[in-house]
Structures are given as structure tokens and as C-alpha cells.
N, C-alpha and C positions, 0 to 999 in steps of 0.2 A: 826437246822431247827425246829422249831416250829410252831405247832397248837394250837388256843387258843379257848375256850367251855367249857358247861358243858359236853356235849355231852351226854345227858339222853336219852339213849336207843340206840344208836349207831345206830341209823334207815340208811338207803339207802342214804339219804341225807350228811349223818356224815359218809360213809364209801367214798363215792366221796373228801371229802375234806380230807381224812387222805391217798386215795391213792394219792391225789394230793401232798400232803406232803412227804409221801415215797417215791414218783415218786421224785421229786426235790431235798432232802435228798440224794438218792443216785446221782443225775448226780452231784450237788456238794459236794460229799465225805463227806456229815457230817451226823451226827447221828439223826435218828427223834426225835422230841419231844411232848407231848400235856402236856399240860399246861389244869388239873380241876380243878374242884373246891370244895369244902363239908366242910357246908354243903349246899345245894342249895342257891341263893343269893335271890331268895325270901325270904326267909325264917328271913335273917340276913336282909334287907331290908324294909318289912311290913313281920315282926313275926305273922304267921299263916298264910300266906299265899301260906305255902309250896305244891308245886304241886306234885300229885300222880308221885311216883316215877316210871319209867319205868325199869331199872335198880340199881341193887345194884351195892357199886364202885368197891366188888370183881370181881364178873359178867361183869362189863365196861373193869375191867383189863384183866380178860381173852380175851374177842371181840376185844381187841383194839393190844394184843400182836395180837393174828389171824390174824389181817389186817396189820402185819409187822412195826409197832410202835416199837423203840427201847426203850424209857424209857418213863413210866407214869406218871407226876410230878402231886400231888396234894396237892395246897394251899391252906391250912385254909382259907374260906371266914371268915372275920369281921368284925364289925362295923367301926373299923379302917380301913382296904383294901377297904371297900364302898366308903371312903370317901378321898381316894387318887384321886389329877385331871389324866386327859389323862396323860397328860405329867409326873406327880409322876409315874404314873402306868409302863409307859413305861419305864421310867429310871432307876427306883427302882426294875420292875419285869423284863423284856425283857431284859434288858443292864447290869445293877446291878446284880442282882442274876442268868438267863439262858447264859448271852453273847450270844443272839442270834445274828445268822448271816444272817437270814430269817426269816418272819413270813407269812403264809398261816391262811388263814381266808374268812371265807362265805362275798358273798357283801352287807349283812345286818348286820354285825359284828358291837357292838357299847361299847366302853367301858372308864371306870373314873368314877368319880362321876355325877351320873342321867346320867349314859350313855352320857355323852356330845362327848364322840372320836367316829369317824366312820372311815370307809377304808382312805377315803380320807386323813382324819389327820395320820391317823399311818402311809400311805405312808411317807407323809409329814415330820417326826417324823424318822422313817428309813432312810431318806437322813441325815437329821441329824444327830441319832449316828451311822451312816454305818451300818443300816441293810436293805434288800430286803424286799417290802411288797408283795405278791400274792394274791388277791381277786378272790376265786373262784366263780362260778355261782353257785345260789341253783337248786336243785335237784328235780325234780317231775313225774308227770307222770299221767297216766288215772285210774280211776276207776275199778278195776278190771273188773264189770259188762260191764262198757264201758257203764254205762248210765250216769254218770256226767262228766263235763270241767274237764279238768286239774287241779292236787291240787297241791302244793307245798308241800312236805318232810317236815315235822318239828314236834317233839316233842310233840308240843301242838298238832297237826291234829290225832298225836300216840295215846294219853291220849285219846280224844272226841272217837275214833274208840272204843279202850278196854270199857270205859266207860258207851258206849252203846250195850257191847256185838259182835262188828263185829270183831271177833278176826281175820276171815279170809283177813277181809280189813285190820286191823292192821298190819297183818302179812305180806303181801304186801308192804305195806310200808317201815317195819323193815329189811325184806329181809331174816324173818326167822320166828318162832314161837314166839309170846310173851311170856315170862318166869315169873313163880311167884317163888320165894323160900319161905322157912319157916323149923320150926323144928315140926316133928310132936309131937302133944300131945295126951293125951287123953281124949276120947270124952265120951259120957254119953252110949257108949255102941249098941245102938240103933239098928246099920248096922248088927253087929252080930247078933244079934236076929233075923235081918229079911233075912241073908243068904248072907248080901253082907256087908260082914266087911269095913270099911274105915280107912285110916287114916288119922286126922285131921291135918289141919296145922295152925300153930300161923305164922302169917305172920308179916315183919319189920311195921312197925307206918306208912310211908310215901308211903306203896305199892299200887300198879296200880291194883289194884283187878277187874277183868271184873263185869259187869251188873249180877243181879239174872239171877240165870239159870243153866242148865246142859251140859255141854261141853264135849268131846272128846280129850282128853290128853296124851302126854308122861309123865311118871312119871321117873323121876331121881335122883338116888341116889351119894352122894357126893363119898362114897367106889367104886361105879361103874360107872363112868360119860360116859363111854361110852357105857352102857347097855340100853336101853330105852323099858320100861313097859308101855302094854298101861293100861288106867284107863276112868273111869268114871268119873267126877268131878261134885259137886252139890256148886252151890256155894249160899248161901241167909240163909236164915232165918227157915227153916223144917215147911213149915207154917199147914200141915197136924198135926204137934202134938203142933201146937200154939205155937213156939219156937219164941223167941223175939231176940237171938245175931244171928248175920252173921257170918257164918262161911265157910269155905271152906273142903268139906271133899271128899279124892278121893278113888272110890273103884276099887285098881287096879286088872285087870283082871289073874288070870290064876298063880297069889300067894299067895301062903299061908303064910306069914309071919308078924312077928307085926315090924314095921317100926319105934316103938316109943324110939322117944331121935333122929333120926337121922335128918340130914339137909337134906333137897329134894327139887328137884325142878317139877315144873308142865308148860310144853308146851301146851299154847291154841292151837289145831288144829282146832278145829269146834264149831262151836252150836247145840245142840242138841233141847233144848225147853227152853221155861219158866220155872220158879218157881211156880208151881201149887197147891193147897189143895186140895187133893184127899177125897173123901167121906168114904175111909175106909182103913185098912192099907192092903188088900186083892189089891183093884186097886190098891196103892203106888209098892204094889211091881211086879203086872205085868208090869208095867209100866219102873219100875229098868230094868224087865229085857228088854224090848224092846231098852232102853237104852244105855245095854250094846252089844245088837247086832247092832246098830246104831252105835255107837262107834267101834267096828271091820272094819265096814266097812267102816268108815269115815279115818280110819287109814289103810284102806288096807290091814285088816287079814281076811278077811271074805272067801278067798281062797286058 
């Protein structure tokens, strides 16, 4: 039983079609499968047009065992697999190398070279080498605020949300926190001097990094994944001391410890403000700390 996607971010959308897949997997006794891809096919298709990543494919693999996935198959996208038709794709991938006995797939699913196969043909294609095709419906829903139409679930809606900072509408979507990982480095020291240490993170090339701004976080350690620290996060440019790289640096609340060398992850919960240039580092840091009480409470420690 197979699912086919990137599946970047495993948003609400992609967990509908992979319970649909578990679901069917088990009433006919066979094992689930998704079928990824990496590295994204933009990418191998118009080079440089790789889209912010929402997920890493560690991170996809955890979320996707969670929702009951028995195996995660991922195929080198390349310039050769671009350029296999519908029909190689299917024969070659589906029948050739999985022996699928079903395939589950959204009903804007398009795949071959330029995209030419859609449901209709892999149906089509499935009668042919005796597989099942299931065309699930896409997934959507309201506006949190409930002040716009209905959106459809999808990766690209995931990206514009984080992009502009709505981590809370992202996270809606996802059907969880959006996550950034990285490994911390070290920073120019700065935090420390002003009473609220941080620690920096280098994040992967293709990461989905939210809009300038200061946010409200879980901070997670890979030794401790089930511990969650809250923190402060600043994410842009330190435009108060004329700083020119973007960086992301979190100062997590109520530990004393240096984080550096470790892999961590950072859950958007909230927004807190802008990116702002404060007139002295006296406001900067009352500011911190209003911050960081704005952050307890958006996280629910404030009691």
C-alpha cells in the first residue's frame, strides 16, 4: 500500500491522506508505504528554485512513523527520474521496484515527466498492472480568526504563513508547532553581557525560517526530546547594534547552561513583536525583558 509526495511538513492535509493509507493498508493486510523524494524536485527541475523547507527528512521520518507509516522509502530525485513518462514511472517505480498493490494519492496528484500523469491516468495504469488507485479529497479548513474563505492545506499556504511571521496560522495548518532545527554555535557574546545569554543556531541552507521578529518557543534538545524549554527567540539582523547577518538566537528561560555543539530544535508558538532599533541598549534590554514575560505567558507559565 503506497502513498506518493513530498510531503514537506506533514501539514493536516498530508496526515488525512496517510491516515487514508493506514486505514486501507490495514483492511487489506499489507504494509504501508510513502514513497519521497530528496532532494526536493524543484530543485533538480529549475536549480535554484528550491522552496523553504518546512521539514527536515529526519523530522518527516519521525511524523510520518507517529501517524502509523510502516516503511519510509526515499528516492533520489534526478535528472534522469524527471525525465521518466507517466507510464516509465509507474512501471519502473510502483510495479518494478515497490510491487504495489495500491496506491493512495491527493486528487491533484500529477506525476512523469512535466507532470503529464494525473489520478485519472494512474487509475487507468493500475488496471493495467493490477494495482488499486484511491484519490483522496484535499484537506482545508477556516482561518483561525474566522475572518477569511476557506484555504486548502498545502505546503506552499505552510511556507507564505511562516514567511510572514503567522506562526500561529501556520501552526494550524500543520496541526502542531512549526519546528526549526540547527546546531548551536557561537555567537559574538552579546546576550551575555546584557543578562540574557542565547544560544545561536546555524540552521540547514533550505530552512523555512519565520519573518524578522521575536517569538515565543519551545526549545528542544536531541539528549532530551521529550523535555521542552521555553525561550525567547529573536530572529533578523540585531538592527540596535547595526548587525548585517540574520540570525536566529534563542534565550532560553530558567537555564543556565551553554548548548554549544548540540542539535536543537525551536517550536514557533507565538509572535511576540517586530525587529526593532532601540535608541539605547538601556531600552533593548527592558524590552528583553518584557519579552521574556510575554513568552511565559504565551506559553502558559505565567501561573
Amino acid at each position: 500500500m503506497v502513498t506518493i509526495g513530498v510531503f514537506d511538513g506533514v501539514h493536516r492535509g498530508h496526515q488525512a491522506l496517510i491516515a487514508r493509507t493506514v486505514e486501507v493498508a490495514k483492511t487489506r493486510n499489507l504494509p504501508s508505504v510513502m514513497l519521497t523524494f530528496d532532494p526536493h524536485p524543484s530543485e533538480v527541475i529549475r536549480p535554484g528554485s528550491h522552496p523553504a523547507q518546512l521539514t527536515t527528512l529526519r523530522r518527516k521520518a519521525e511524523l510520518v512513523e507517529q501517524l502509523g507509516i510502516d516503511v519510509l522509502c526515499v528516492l533520489p530525485f534526478t535528472a534522469e527520474l524527471s525525465r521518466l513518462t507517466a507510464h516509465e514511472f509507474v512501471h519502473e517505480v510502483l510495479v518494478d521496484r515497490l510491487h504495489a498493490a495500491a496506491v493512495v494519492v491527493g486528487e491533484n496528484f500529477t506525476f512523469g515527466h512535466k507532470a503529464a500523469g494525473d489520478v485519472a491516468l494512474l487509475k487507468e495504469l493500475g488496471r493495467r498492472f493490477g494495482f488499486a488507485t484511491y484519490g483522496a479529497e484535499l484537506q482545508g479548513g477556516s482561518m483561525p480568526d474566522g475572518e477569511y474563505a476557506e484555504i486548502t492545506f498545502s505546503s506552499t499556504y505552510v511556507r507564505s504563513c511562516i514567511d510572514a511571521g503567522d506562526v500561529v496560522v501556520a501552526a494550524d495548518a500543520l496541526g502542531r508547532p512549526h519546528r526549526l532545527e540547527g546546531i548551536v554555535v557561537r555567537g559574538d557574546g552579546r546576550g551575555h553581557d546584557l543578562g540574557y545569554p542565547t544560544a545561536n543556531l546555524s540552521t540547514p541552507r533550505y530552512a523555512a525560517v519565520p519573518a524578522d521578529g521575536v517569538y515565543a518557543c519551545w526549545f528542544v534538545r536531541d539528549n532530551q526530546p521529550g523535555r521542552l524549554l521555553p525561550a525567547a527567540v529573536s530572529v533578523g539582523t540585531n538592527p540596535t547594534f547595526s548587525g548585517r547577518e540574520r540570525t536566529v538566537e534563542a534565550f532560553v528561560l530558567d537555564v543556565d547552561e551553554d548548548f554549544y555543539g548540540q542539535h536543537v530544535a525551536l517550536d514557533f508558538v507565538g509572535r511576540l513583536r517586530d525587529m526593532v532599533k532601540f535608541a539605547s541598549v538601556h531600552d533593548l534590554v527592558e524590552q528583553i525583558g518584557d519579552d521574556v514575560r510575554r513568552t511565559r505567558a504565551i506559553l502558559g507559565l505565567d501561573g
